[in-house]
N, C-alpha and C positions, 0 to 999 in steps of 0.2 A: 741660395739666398732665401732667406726666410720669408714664406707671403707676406708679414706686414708689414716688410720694408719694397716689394717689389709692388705691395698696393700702393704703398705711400708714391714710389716714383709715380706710379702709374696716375693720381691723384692729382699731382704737381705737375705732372707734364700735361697731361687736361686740361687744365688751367689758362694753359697757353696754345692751346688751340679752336680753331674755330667754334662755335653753336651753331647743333642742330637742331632740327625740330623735334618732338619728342617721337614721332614715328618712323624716323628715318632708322636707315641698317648705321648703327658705328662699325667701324672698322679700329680695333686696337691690335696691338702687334706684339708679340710675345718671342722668345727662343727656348727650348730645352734645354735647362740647366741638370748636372749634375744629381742635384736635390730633388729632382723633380722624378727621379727614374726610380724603379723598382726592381728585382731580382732579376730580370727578361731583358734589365738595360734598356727598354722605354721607357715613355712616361707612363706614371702611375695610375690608372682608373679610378683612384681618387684625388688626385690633384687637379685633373680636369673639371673638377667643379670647384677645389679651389682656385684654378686659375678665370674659371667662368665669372667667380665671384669677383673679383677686378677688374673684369673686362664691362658686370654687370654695373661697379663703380665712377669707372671711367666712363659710361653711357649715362648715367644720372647725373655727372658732372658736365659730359659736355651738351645736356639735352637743358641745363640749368634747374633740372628737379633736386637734387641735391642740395640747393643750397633752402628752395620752396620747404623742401620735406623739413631739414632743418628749424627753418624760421619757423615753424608750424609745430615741434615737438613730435616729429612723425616721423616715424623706419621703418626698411624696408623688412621682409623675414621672408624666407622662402618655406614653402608649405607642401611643396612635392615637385618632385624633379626625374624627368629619365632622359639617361644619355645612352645612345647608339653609335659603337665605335665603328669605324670601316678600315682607317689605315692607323698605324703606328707610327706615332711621334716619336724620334729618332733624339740620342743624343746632341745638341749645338743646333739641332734643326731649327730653322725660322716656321712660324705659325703667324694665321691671325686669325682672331673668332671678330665675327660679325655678329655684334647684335641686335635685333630690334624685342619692340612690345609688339605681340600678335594682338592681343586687342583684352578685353575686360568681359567679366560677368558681373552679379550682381555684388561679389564680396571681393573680388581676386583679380588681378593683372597676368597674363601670361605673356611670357618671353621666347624665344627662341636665339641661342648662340650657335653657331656655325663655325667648328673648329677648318679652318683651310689650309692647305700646304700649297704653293704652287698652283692656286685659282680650282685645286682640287680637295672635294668634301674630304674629311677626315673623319667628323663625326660630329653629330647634332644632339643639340642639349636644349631639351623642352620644360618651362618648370613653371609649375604656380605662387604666386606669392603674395601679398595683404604688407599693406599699411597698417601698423598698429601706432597708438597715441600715445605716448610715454607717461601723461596720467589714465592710461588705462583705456582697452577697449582696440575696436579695430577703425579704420577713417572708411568711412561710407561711399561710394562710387560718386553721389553727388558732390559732396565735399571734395574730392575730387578733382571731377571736371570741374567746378567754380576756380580752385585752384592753379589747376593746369590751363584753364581761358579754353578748354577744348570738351567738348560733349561726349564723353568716351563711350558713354554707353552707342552713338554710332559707329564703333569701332567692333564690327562682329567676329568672333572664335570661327573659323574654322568647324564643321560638323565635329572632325574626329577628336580633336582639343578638347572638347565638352566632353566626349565618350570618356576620354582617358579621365580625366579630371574625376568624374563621374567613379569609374573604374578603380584608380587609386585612393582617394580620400579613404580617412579614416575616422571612426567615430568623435565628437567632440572629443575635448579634453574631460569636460564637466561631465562625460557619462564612464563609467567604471567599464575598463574594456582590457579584461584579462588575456596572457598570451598563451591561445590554447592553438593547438597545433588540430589542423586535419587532415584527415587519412586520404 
């Protein structure tokens, strides 16, 4: 099945389930399709962040930021991301990733999805991500909490989340940052 028909179900069936608050774990539920496996007959090590990406949908819909972001001219983008596999997702297998926000700094949200089989880790998927404005620019932390009715900057990262964050980032876009390899 093609992702943007399995985000769309994913989307539609939201809709008709309860609201959370915005810091609670969602739970979405997923199977291994066909489409989803690569030469090894699992799922793919890139699919798992396309399938994050729906789970990361159906969390914005059922936490009702999705429709906020909307009415505001504001998207989501992800900005860096690492995922740690431990087991292999199996062909027709059932999954479900849990996701919640781990909390904000002063530009970015970070997330945590939680790939499970049977109440067992599969593999975890940590990633940063920015609100941008669709007439341009990125939405400010304050703007934000005003929006969300929640003070996020009381919502602290974890020590190591910073490190990595820190760790990965990559130069602006606005500064020339040629791909030179080293030795």
């Amino acid at each position: 099945m093609n992702v943007i028909w399995r985000t769309l179900l994913h989307l539609l069936r939201a809709r008709r389930m309860s609201r959370v608050g915005v810091f609670d774990v969602v739970t979405s539920k997923f199977r291994v399709l066909p489409t989803d496996l690569d030469i090894n007959l699992h799922m793919n090590n890139g699919r798992y962040l396309s399938i994050a990406d729906i789970a990361r949908f159906e969390m914005l819909q059922r936490t009702g930021l999705w429709k906020m972001l909307m009415s505001r001219g504001w998207y989501p983008v992800v900005q860096s991301s690492t995922i740690t596999h431990r087991l292999s997702l199996e062909p027709w297998q059932k999954f479900t990733i849990e996701s919640r926000i781990m909390g904000f700094d002063e530009k970015s949200v970070y997330l945590e999805h939680r790939f499970v089989v049977g109440g067992e880790l599969a593999a975890r998927l940590v990633l940063r991500g920015r609100f941008l404005k669709r007439s341009g620019g990125s939405v400010p932390l304050a703007e934000i909490s005003e929006a969300v009715g929640v003070d996020v900057s009381q919502h602290s990262l974890p020590e190591w989340v910073g490190r990595w964050a820190d760790d990965v980032t990559l130069p602006s876009r606005r500064e020339r940052t040629p791909s030179v390899w080293e030795d």
